[in-house]
C-alpha positions as CSV (number, residue, x, y, z in Angstrom):
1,X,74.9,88.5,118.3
2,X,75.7,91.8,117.4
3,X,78.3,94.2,119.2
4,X,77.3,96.4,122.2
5,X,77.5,100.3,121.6
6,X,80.8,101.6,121.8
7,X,81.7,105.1,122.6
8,X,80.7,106.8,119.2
9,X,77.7,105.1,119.2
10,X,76.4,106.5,122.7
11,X,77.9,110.2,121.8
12,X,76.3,109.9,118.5
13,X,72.8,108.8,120.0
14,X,72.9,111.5,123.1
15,X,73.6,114.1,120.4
16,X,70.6,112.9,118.2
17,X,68.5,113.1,121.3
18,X,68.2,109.3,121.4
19,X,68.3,108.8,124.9
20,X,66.2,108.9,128.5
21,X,67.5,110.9,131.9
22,X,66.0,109.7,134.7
23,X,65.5,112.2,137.5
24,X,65.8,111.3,140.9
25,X,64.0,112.7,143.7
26,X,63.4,111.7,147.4
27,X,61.5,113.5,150.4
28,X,58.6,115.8,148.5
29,X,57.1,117.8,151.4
30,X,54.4,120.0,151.1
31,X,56.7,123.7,151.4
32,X,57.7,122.4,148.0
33,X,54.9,121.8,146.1
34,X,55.1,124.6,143.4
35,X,58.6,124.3,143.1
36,X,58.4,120.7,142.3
37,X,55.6,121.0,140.0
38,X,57.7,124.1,137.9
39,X,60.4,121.7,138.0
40,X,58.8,118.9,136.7
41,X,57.1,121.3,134.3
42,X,60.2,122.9,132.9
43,X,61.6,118.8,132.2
44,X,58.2,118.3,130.6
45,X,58.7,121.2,127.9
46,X,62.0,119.7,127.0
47,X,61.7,115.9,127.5
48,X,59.1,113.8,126.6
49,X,57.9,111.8,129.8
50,X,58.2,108.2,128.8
51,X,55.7,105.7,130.4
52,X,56.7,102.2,131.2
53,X,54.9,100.8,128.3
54,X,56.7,102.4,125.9
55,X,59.9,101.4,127.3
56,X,58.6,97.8,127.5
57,X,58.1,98.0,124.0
58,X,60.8,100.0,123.0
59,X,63.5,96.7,124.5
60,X,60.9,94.6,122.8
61,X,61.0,95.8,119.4
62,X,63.8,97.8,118.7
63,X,61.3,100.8,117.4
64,X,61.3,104.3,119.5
65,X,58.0,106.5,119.2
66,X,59.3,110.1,119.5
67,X,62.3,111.9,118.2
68,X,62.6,114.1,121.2
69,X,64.1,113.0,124.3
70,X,62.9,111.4,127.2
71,X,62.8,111.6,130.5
72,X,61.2,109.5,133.8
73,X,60.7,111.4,137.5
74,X,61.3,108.8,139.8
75,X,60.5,108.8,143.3
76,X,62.3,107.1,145.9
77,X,61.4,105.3,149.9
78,X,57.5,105.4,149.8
79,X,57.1,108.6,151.6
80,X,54.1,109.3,152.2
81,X,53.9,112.9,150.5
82,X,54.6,110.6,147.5
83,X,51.3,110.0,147.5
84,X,49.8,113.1,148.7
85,X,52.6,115.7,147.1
86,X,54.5,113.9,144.3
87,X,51.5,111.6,142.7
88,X,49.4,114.6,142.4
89,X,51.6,117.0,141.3
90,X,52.6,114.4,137.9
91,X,48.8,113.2,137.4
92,X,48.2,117.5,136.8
93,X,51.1,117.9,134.7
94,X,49.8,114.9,132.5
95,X,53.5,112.4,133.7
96,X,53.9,108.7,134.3
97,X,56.2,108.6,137.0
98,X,57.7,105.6,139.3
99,X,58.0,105.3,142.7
100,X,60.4,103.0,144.2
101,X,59.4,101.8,147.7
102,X,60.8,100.2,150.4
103,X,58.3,97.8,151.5
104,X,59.8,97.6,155.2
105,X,58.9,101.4,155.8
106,X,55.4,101.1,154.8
107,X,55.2,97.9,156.7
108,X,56.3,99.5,160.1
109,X,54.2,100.9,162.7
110,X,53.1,104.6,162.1
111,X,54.8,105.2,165.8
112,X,57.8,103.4,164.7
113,X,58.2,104.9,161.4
114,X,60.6,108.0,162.4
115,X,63.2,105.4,163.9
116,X,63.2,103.6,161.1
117,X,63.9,106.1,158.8
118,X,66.8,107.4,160.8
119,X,68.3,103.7,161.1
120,X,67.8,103.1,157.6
121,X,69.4,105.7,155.7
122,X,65.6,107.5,155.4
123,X,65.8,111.6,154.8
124,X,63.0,113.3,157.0
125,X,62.4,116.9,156.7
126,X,61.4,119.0,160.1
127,X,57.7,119.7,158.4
128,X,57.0,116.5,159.0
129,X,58.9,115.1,162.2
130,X,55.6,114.3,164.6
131,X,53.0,113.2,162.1
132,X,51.3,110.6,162.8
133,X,52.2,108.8,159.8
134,X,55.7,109.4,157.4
135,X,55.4,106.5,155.0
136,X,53.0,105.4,152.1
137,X,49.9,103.3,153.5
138,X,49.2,100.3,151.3
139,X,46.2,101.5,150.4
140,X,47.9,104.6,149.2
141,X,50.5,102.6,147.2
142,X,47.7,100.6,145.5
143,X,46.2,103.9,144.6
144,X,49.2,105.6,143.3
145,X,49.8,102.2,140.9
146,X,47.0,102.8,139.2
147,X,48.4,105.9,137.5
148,X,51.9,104.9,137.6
149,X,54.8,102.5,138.3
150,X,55.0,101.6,141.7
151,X,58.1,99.1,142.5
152,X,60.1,98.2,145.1
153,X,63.1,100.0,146.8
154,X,64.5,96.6,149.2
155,X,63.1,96.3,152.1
156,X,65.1,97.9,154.3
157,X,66.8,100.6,152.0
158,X,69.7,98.3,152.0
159,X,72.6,98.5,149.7
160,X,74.1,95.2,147.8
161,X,76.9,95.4,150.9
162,X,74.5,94.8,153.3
163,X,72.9,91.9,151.3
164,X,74.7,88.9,152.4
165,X,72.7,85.9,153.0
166,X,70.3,83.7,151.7
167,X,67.5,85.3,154.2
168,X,68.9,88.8,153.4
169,X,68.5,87.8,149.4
170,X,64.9,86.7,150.3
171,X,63.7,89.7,152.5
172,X,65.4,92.5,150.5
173,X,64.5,91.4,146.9
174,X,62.3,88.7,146.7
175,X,59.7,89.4,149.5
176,X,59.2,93.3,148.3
177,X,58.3,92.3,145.0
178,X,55.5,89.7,146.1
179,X,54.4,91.8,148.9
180,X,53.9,94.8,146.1
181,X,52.4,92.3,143.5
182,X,50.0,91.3,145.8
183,X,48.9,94.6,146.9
184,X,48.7,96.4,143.2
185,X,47.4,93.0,141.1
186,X,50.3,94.2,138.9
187,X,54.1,92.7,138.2
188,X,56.0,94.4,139.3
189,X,58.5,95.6,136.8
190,X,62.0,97.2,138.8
191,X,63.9,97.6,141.7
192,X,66.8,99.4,142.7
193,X,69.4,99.1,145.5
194,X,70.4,102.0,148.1
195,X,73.6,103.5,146.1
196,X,72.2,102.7,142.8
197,X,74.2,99.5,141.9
198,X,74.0,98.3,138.7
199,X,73.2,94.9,137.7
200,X,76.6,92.9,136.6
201,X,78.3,93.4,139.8
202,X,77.2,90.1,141.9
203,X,76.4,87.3,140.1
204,X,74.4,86.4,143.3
205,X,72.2,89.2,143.2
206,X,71.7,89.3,139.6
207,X,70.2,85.6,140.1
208,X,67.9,86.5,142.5
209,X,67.1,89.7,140.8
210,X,66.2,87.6,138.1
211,X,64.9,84.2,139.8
212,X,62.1,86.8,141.6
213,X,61.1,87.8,138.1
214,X,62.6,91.7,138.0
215,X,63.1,93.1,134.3
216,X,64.8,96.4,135.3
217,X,67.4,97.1,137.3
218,X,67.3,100.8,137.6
219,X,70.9,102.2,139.0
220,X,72.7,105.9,139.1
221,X,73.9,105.5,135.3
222,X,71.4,103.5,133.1
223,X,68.1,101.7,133.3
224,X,69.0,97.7,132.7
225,X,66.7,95.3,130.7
226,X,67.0,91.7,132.7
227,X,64.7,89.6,130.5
């Protein structure tokens, strides 16, 4: 087996422009359209968007397509200006994007969903406190996988802390991913805990990670190939 990258290796690789930054983003309202779509367009001139096929086969093979850098705009909870803001604004700029949803939001009760998202760690913006609606449909998350990765985000937008039992394992990382499977026809490829915990930290969790057939964990520093 040989070594992991050491230090020299990763500065030498980040300075050849051998590497992929991730961009995070959450609530998408409306008000920020444009500046969402300049943002995203201003990443696009200097990174090249990479699509989940290419990383697939990137782990597979070894062989990257592109000198240039790359980058991924991920979306986070399922809002559902992720399907009517964020989606639209990447299909125009030409990105492959992935939204990480928590399955429990889109799940509740259009007239529950605003006490959710405050007991669940959820942003809201005042634009859209009294809507009838502030999560993803499933139709709407079935649509949005069509044109790009759409994965679960727990449940619950728990964190590994709040993850204790066998039942907890089962609704917060094995559940989301069939639920999702079963609405997109796809496998679901990632998931990702509230706080961005890596994989390697809980050898429980990384077994059910694992046992419910994940291949990235996606966390605040790297993007980690399970299988």
């Amino acid at each position: 087996m040989s070594a992991m990258p050491g230090f020299t290796e990763h500065r030498d690789a980040i300075a050849a422009g051998r590497f992929i930054r991730v961009v995070n983003y959450h609530n998408t309202p409306d008000s920020q359209r444009e500046s969402l779509a300049a943002e995203l367009g201003a990443l696009a001139a200097r990174y090249r968007c990479v699509s989940l096929a290419e990383l697939d086969t990137f782990y597979e093979t070894g062989a990257w397509v592109s000198s240039e850098p790359g980058f991924i705009p991920v979306f986070y909870e399922g809002y559902r200006n992720s399907a009517e803001v964020a989606g639209p604004v990447c299909d125009a700029l030409g990105l492959s994007a992935w939204f990480f949803v928590c399955t429990g939001f889109v799940d509740c009760p259009p007239a529950e969903q605003e006490a959710f998202a405050r007991s669940h760690n959820i942003d809201l913006v005042r634009e859209e406190i009294g809507r009838d609606r502030l999560a993803m449909s499933w139709d709407e998350v079935a649509a949005l996988s069509a044109r790009h990765t759409v994965t679960p985000h727990t449940s619950s937008h728990d964190g590994i802390a709040d993850i204790v039992t066998d039942e907890d394992l089962l609704r917060e990382i094995v559940r989301p991913k069939r639920r999702m499977d079963a609405v997109t026809g796809q496998n679901s490829p990632a998931m990702a805990f509230l706080w961005g915990s890596p994989f390697g930290g809980s050898a429980r969790h990384d077994q059910a990670i694992r046992e419910a057939g994940y291949r990235y964990l996606v966390s605040n520093t790297m993007i980690q190939r399970l299988v």
